[in-house]
C-alpha positions as CSV (number, residue, x, y, z in Angstrom):
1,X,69.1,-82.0,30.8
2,X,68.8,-85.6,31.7
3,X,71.7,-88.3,31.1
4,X,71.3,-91.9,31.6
5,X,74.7,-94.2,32.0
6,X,74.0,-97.5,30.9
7,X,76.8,-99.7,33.1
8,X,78.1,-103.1,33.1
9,X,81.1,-104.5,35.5
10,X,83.6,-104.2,32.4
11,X,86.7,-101.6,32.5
12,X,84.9,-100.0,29.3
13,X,82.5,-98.5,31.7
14,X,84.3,-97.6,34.4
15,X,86.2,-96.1,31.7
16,X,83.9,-93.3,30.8
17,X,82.9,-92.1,34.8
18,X,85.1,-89.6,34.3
19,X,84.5,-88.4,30.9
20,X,80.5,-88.6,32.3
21,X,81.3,-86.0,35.0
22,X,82.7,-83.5,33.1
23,X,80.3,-83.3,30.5
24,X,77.5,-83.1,33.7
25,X,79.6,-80.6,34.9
26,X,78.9,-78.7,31.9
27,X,75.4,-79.3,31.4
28,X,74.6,-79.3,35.2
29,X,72.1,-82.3,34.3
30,X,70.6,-84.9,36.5
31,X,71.7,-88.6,36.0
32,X,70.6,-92.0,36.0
33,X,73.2,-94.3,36.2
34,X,71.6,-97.9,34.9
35,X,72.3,-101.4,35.1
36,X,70.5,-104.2,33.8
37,X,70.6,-107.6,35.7
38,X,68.8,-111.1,33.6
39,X,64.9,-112.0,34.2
40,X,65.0,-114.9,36.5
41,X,67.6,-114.0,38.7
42,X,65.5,-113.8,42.2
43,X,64.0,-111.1,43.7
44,X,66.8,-109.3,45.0
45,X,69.5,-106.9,43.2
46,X,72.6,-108.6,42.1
47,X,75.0,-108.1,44.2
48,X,78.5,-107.6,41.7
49,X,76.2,-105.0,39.4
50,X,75.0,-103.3,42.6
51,X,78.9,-103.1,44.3
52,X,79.8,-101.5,40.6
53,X,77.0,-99.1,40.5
54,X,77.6,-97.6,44.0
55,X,81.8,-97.8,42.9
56,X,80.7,-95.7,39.7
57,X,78.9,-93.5,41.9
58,X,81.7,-92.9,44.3
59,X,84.1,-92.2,41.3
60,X,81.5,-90.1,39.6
61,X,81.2,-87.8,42.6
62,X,85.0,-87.7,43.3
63,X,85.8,-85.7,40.1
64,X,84.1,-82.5,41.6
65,X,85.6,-80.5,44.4
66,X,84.1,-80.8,47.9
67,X,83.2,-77.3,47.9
68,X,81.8,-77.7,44.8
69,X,79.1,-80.6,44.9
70,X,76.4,-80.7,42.8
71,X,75.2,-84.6,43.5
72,X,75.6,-84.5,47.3
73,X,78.2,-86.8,49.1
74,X,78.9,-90.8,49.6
75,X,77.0,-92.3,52.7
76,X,77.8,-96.4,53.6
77,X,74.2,-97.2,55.0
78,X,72.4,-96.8,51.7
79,X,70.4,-100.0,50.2
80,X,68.5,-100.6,46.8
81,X,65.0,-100.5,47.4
82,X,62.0,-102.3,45.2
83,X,60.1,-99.9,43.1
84,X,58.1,-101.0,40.0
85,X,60.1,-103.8,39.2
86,X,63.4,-102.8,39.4
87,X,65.7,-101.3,42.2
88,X,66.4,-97.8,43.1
89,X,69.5,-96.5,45.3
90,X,67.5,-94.8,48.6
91,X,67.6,-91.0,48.9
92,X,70.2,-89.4,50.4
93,X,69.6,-88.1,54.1
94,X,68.7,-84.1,54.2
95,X,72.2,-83.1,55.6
96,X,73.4,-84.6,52.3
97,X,70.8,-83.3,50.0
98,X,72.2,-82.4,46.6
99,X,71.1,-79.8,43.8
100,X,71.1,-81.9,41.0
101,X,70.1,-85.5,40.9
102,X,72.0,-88.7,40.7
103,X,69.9,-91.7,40.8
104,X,71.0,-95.7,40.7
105,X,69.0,-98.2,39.3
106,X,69.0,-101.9,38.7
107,X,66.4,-102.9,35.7
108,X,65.8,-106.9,34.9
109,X,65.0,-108.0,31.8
110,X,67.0,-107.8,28.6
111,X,69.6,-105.1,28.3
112,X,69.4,-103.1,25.3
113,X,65.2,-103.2,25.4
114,X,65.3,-102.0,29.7
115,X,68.1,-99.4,28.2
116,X,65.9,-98.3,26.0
117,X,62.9,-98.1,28.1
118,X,64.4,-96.3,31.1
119,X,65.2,-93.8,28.7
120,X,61.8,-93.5,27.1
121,X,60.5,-93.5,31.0
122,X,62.6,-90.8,32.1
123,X,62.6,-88.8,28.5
124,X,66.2,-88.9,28.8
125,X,68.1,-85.9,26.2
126,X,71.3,-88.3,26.3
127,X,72.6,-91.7,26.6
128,X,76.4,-92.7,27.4
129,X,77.7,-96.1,27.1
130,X,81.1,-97.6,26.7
131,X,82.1,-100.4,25.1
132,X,85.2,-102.0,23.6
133,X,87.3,-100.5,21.1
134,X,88.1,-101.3,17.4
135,X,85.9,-103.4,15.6
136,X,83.1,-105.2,16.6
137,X,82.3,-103.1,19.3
138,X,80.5,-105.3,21.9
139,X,78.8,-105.4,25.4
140,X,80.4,-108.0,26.5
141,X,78.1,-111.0,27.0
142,X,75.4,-108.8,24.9
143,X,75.2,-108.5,21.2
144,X,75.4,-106.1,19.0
145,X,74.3,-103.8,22.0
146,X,75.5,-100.6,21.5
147,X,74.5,-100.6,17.9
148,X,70.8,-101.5,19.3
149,X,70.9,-98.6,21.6
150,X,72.0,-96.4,18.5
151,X,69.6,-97.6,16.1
152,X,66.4,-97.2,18.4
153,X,66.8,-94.6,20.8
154,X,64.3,-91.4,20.5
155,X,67.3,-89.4,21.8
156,X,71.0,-88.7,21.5
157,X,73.6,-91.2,22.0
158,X,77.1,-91.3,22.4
159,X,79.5,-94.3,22.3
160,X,82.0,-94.3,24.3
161,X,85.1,-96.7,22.5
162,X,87.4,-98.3,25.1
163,X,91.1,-96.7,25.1
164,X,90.4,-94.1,21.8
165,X,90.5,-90.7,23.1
166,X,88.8,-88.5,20.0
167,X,91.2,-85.5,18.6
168,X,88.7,-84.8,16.0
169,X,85.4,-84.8,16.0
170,X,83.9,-84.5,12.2
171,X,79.9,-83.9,12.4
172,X,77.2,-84.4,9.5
173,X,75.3,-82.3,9.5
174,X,71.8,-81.0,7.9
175,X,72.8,-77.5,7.7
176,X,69.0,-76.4,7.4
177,X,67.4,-78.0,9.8
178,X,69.8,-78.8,12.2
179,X,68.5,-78.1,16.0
180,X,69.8,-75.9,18.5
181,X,70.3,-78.2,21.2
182,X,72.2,-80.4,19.0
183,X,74.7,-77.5,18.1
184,X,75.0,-77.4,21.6
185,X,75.9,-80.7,22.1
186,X,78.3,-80.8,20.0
187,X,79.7,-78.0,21.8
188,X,80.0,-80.1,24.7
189,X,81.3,-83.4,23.2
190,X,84.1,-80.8,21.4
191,X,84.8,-79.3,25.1
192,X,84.8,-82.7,26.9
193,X,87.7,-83.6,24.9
194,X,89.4,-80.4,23.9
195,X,88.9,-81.7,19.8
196,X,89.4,-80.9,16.6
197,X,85.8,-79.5,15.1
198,X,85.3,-80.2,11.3
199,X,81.2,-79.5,10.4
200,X,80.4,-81.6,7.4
201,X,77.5,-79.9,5.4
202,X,75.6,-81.4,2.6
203,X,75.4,-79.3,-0.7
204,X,72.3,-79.3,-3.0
205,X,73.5,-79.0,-6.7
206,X,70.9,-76.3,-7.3
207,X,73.4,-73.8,-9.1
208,X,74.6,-70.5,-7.9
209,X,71.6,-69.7,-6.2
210,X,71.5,-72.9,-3.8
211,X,75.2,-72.6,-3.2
212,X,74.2,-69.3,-1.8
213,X,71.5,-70.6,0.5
214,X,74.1,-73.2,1.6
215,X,77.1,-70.9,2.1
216,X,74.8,-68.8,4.8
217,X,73.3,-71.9,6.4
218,X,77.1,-73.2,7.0
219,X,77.9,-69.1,7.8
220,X,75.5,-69.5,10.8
221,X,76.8,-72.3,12.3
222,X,80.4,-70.9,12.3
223,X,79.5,-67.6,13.6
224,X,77.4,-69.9,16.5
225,X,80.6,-71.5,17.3
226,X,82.9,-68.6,16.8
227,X,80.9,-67.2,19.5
228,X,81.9,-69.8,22.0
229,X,85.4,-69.7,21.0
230,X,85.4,-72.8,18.9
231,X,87.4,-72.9,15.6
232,X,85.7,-75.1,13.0
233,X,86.4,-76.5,9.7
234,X,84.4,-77.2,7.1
235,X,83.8,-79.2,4.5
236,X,80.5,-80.0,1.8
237,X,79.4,-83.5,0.1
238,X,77.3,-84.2,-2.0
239,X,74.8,-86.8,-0.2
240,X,75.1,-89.4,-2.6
241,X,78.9,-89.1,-1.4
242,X,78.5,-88.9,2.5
243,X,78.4,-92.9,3.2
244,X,81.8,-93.5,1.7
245,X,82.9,-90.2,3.6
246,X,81.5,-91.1,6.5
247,X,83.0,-94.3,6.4
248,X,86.6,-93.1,5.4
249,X,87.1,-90.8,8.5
250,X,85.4,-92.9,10.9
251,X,88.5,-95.3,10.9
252,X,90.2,-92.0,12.7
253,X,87.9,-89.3,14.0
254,X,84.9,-89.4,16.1
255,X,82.3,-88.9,13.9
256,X,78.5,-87.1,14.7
257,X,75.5,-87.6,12.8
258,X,72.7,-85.5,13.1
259,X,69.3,-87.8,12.5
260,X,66.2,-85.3,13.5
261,X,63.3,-86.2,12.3
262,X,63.7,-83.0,10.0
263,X,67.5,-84.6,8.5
264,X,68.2,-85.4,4.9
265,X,70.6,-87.8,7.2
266,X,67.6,-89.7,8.4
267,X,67.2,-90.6,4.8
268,X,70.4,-91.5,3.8
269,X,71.4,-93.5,6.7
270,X,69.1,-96.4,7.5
271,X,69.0,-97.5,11.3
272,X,71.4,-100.4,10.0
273,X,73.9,-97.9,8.6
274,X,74.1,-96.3,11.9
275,X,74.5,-100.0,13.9
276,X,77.3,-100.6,11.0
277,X,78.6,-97.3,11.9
278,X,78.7,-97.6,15.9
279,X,80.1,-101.1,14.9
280,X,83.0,-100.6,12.8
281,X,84.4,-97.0,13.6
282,X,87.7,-96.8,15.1
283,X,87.2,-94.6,17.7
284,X,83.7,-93.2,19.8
285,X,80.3,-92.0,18.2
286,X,78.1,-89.5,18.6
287,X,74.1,-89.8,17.6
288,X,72.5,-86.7,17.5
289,X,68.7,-86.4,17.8
């Protein structure tokens, strides 16, 4: 598995460091940890986004025991170097060699679009990104970014609201077709903050006979869950119903969406429901794809 961090120099991000590591922890996955500097600003790193990065790092890698490293140590004589038009932290020496990888990088350009990219580049399963809480959740400086980087992305996204911790998270779900390794992540977002599980399913109207069909897609799910000792509630609506659903428990629980390409979701929730999601839910987010 393969996580990329998109950073700026605002306490939302360092905020979620922590959160970061112990979802890595449970994943074992390598990491990018990305920020994004403007076009036109020379041809050298900047210097306050590359002094957060290697912070983030240091913080990062502090969460896990010294006996227990996965991403190697902290060494002081690392630079940035130039590769492909952006910069890349330099490898670790060979007594510090770690198992899994954690890589810094500095894009240029425009944020959400070199986000977006670097993902694309590095097929990324997951992206992670704070930002600040409440309504009109911003980048600061950026707009409408984390919405952007929900809307577009090829992959999962979760986003990360400043100063909510989630006791409930409350996933949509297409009950059919919904994929392995997003049951899984939901696992691990549900882990990561020792929450509340409710699975919302979508019901078909088809009579006795597609109640039944429904009852044993849902019947899976809980017995997948039940097997990683993980109590879940759950709940059907109708589709036409899920928006205003969606909406009402947003303003208190994390809410998941699954969107595969195979998802009644996709079709009921339009890339600018998903933005107006990201944007006006109360506490964090989770996109799965």
């Amino acid at each position: 598995m393969r996580i990329l961090i998109a950073f700026d120099t605002h306490s939302y991000s360092s905020r979620i460091v922590s959160e970061v590591a112990k979802l890595a922890a449970n994943t074992w996955a390598d990491i990018t940890m990305l920020a994004v500097q403007p076009a036109g600003s020379g041809n050298k790193t900047d210097a306050t986004l590359a002094k957060a990065l290697r912070q983030y790092r240091t913080d990062f890698i502090d969460q896990f025991d010294a006996g227990d490293q996965p991403y190697g140590g902290n060494i002081s004589n690392e630079e940035f170097v130039q590769k492909n038009g952006a910069w890349e932290l330099s490898k670790h020496s060979p007594a510090l060699a770690s198992r899994k990888e954690l890589l810094l990088k500095i894009r240029v350009g425009d944020p959400a679009k070199e986000i977006l990219a670097e993902a694309r580049e590095h097929e990324a399963d997951l992206i992670v990104l704070g930002c600040t809480k409440g309504l009109d959740s911003q980048w600061k400086g950026e707009v409408d970014l984390p919405q952007k980087i929900a809307k577009k992305a090829a992959c999962s996204v979760v986003v990360i609201k400043e100063k909510k911790v989630p006791t409930t998270l409350t996933c949509c779900l297409d009950q059919t077709h919904v994929s392995q390794s997003s049951l899984e992540m939901i696992n691990q977002i549900v882990t990561l903050y020792q929450a509340e599980l409710k699975i919302v399913g979508l019901t078909d109207n088809k009579g006795t006979d597609g109640k039944a069909g429904v009852e044993n897609s849902i019947a899976q799910i809980l017995k997948y869950y039940a097997e990683r000792q993980i109590s879940a509630w759950i709940k059907l609506v109708r589709p036409e119903d899920l928006e205003e659903y969606v909406a009402e428990v947003s303003r208190e629980n994390m809410v998941g969406l699954w969107m595969g390409k195979k998802s009644l979701l996709g079709k009921i929730f339009s890339p600018n429901l998903v933005g107006k999601l990201v944007n006006h839910s109360q506490s964090s987010v989770l996109i799965l794809r």
